[in-house]
C-alpha positions as CSV (number, residue, x, y, z in Angstrom):
1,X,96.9,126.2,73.8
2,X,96.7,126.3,77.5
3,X,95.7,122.5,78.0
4,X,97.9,120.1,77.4
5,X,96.4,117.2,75.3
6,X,98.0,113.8,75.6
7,X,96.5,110.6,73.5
8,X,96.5,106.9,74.9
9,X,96.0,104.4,72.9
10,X,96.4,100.7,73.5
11,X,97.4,99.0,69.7
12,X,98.3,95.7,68.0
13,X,101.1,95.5,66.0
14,X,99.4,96.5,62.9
15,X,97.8,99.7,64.1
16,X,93.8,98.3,65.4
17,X,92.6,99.8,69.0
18,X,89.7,97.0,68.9
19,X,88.3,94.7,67.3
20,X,85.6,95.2,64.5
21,X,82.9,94.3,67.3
22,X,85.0,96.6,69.9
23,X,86.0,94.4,72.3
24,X,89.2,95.6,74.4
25,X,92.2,93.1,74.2
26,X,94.9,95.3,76.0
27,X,96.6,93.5,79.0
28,X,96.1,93.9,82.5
29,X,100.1,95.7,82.3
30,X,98.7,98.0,79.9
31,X,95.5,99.0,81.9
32,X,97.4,99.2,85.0
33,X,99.5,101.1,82.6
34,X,97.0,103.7,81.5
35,X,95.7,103.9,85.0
36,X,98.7,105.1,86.4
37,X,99.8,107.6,83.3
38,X,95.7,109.1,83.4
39,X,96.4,110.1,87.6
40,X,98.9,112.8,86.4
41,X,96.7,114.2,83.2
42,X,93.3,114.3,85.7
43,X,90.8,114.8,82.8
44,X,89.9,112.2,80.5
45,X,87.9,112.4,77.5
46,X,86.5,109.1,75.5
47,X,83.9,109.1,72.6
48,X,80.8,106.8,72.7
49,X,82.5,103.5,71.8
50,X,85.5,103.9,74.5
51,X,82.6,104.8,77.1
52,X,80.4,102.0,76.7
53,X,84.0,99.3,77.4
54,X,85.2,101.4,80.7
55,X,81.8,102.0,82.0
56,X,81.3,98.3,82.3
57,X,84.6,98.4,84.6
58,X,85.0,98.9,88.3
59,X,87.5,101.5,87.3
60,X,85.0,103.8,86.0
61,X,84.7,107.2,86.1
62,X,88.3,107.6,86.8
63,X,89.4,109.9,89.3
64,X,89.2,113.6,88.3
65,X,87.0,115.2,85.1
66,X,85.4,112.5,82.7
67,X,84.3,113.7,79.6
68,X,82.5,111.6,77.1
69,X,82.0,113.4,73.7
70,X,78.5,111.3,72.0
71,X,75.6,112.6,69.8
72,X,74.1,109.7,71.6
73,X,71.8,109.7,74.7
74,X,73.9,107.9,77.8
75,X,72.5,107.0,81.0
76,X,74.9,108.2,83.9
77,X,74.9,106.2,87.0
78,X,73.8,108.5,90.0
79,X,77.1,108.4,91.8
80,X,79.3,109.1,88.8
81,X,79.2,113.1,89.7
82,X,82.4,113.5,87.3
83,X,81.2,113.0,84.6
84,X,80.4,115.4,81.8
85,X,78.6,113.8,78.6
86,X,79.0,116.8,75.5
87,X,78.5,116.5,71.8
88,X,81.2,119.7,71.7
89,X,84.0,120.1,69.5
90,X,87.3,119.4,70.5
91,X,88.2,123.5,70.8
92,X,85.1,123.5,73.0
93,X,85.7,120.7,75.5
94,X,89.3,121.9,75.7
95,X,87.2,125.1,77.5
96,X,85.2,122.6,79.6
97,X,88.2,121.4,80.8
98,X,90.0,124.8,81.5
99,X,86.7,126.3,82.8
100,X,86.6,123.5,85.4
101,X,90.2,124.9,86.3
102,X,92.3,121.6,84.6
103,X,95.5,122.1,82.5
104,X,96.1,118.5,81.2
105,X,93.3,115.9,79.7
106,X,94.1,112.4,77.9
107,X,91.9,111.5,75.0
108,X,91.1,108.2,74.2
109,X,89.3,106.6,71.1
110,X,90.0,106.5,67.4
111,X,87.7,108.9,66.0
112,X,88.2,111.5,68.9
113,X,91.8,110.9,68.8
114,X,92.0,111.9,65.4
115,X,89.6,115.0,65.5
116,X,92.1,116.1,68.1
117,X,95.1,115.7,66.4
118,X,93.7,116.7,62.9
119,X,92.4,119.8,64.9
120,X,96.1,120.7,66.3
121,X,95.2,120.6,69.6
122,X,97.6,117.8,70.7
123,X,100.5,117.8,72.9
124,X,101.9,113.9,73.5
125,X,101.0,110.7,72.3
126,X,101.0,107.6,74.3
127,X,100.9,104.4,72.4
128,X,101.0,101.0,73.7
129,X,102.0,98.2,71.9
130,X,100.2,94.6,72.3
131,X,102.2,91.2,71.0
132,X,98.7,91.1,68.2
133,X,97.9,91.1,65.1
134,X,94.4,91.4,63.8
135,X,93.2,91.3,59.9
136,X,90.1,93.3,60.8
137,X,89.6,95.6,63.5
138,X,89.5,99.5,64.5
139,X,92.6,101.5,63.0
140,X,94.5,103.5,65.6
141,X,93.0,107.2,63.3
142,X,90.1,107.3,61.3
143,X,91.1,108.1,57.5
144,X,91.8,111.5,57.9
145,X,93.6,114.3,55.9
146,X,96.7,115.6,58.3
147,X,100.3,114.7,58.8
148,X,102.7,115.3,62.2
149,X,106.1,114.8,62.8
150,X,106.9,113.0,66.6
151,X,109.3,113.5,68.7
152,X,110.4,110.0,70.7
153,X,110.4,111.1,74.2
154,X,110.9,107.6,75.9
155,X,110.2,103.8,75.3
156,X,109.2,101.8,78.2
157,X,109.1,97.8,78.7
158,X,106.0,97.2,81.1
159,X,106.0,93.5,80.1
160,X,108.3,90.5,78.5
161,X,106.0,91.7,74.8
162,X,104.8,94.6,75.7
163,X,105.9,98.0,75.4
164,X,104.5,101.8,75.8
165,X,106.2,104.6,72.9
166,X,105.7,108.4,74.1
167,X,106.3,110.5,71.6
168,X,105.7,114.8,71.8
169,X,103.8,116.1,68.8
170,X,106.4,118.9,66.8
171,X,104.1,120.4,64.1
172,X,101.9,122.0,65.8
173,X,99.6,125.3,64.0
């Protein structure tokens, strides 16, 4: 693979990226967070759900390639010229993004996430961890069939609660 593939996820402690109604509860450490780690990857790619929180932001499109992967019809703003909306496969917008001559892209959202990682095609996994607990919510993968083994690559404290785990994906096919 010639792209390197890097999930962010912001989670609770017991594994939700939302709640059931999707509503972001991350921090303003751990956007500023993301936002700084997403300037070195250039490319980001977000499913449907993930879209329709960060497009109601200032912050959005981010700097660089955005790719939103959606069945769904989206209306894109005139000025955001970045961004690229695809029903594509993963293997396919991994070409997207080395035909628009990128070698790094974080993906962001559950179900995309895990049809990444299910599909092999993921580097490093960014996950940071938010002082929460919710009963009901969005689990960090959908129920999925695959297994991979991490390697802890650093921990960093970006709050008195919070903190960010990078991990490098081993078992890759």
């Amino acid at each position: 693979m010639s792209v390197n593939i890097a999930i962010y996820m912001h989670i609770t402690i017991n594994g939700m990226i939302a709640r059931l109604d999707n509503s972001d509860f991350s921090s303003e450490s751990a956007r500023k967070d993301f936002l700084k780690t997403i300037k070195k990857y250039k490319v980001n790619v977000i499913g449907r759900n993930t879209f329709n929180v960060a497009s109601k932001s200032s912050g959005f499109p981010l700097d660089g390639l955005n790719i939103v992967v959606t069945k769904h019809k989206i209306k894109l703003k005139k000025e955001w010229k970045n961004v690229i909306v695809t029903d594509k496969k993963p293997r396919e917008i991994i070409k997207i993004i080395e035909n628009n001559g990128y070698k790094s892209a974080m993906v962001a959202g559950g179900a995309l996430a895990t049809s990444f990682l299910k599909n092999d095609l993921v580097n490093e996994l960014y996950i940071n961890i938010e002082p929460l607990a919710l009963g009901k919510g969005i689990p960090l993968f959908s129920r999925e069939n695959f297994e991979k083994k991490l390697k802890l690559l650093q921990v960093k404290r970006f709050s008195e609660n919070e903190i960010r785990l990078h991990y490098k994906i081993l078992n890759q096919h």
